[in-house]
C-alpha positions in Angstrom: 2.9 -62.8 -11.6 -0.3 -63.1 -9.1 2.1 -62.8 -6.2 3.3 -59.0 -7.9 -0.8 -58.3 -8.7 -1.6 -59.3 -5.1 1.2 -57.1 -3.8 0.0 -54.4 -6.2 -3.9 -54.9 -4.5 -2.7 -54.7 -1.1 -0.3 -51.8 -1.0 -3.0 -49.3 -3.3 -5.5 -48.8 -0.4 -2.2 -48.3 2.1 -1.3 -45.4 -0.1 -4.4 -43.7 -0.6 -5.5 -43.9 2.7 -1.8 -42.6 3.9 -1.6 -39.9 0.8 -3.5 -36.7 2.4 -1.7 -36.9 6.0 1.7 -37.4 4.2 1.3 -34.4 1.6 0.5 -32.1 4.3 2.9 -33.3 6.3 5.6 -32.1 4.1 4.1 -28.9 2.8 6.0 -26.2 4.2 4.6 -23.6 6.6 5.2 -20.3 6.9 4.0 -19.9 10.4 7.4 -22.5 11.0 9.4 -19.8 9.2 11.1 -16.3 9.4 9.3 -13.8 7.1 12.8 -13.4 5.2 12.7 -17.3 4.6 9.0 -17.7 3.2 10.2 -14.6 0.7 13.1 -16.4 -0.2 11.6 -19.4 -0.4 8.8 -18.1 -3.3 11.5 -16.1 -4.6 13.9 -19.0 -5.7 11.3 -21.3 -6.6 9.2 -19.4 -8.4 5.8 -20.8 -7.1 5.3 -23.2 -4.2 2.1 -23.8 -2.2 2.6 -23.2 1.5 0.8 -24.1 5.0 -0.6 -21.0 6.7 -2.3 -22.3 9.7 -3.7 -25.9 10.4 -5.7 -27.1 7.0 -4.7 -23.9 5.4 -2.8 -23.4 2.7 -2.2 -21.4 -1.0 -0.3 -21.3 -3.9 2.4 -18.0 -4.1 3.9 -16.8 -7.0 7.3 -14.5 -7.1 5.9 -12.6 -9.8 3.3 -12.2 -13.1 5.0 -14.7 -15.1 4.0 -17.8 -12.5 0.4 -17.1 -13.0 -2.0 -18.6 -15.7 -3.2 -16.8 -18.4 -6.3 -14.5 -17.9 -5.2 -13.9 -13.8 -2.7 -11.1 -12.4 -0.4 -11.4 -9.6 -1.6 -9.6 -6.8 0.6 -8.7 -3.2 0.1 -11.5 -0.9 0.8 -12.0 3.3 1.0 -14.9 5.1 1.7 -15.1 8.9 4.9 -16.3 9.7 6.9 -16.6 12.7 8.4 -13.3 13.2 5.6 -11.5 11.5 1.8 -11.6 11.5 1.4 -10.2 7.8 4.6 -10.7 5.7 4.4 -10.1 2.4 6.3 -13.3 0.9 5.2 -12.5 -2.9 2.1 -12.5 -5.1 -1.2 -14.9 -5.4 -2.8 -15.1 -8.7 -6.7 -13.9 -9.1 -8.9 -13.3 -11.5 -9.6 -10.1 -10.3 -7.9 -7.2 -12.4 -5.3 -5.0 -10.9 -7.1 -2.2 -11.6 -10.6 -3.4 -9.8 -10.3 -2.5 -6.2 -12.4 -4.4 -3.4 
């Protein structure tokens, strides 16, 4: 049992020290994709969050019903490889629709 604990002890720092680098590592980017794919992409998932550049990234929606209560789904463009402002589906904001900037 202390040999399992000890195990435990040692691998928990490994992992949180290894957990930011890794998660970004396998986010997808849309700057890595055609502007048909990043569409697609939020299209059959529903909702995924997605690289735009180096330490950016958001969550896009593929319509109204991905967003939380109280925010609306408004157009959103990402760069991607083929296109410098593709629209790939909606972000959700707490701005109304009807408010304009």
């Amino acid at each position: 049992m202390r040999i399992l604990f000890a195990g435990l002890a040692f691998l928990a720092p490994v992992c949180l020290c290894a957990g930011p680098a890794a998660v970004a590592q396998l986010r997808p980017s849309t700057t890595n994709m055609a502007c048909k794919a990043a569409a697609a992409l939020i299209n059959r998932q529903g909702a995924a969050v997605l690289a735009t550049g180096k330490d950016l990234y958001d969550r896009y929606v593929r319509s109204q019903a991905f967003c939380p209560t109280g925010t609306f789904a408004r157009p959103a463009f990402a760069p991607t490889r083929d296109n410098p402002q593709c629209m790939i589906g909606y972000y959700c904001s707490y701005a109304s629709p009807l408010f304009r900037f």
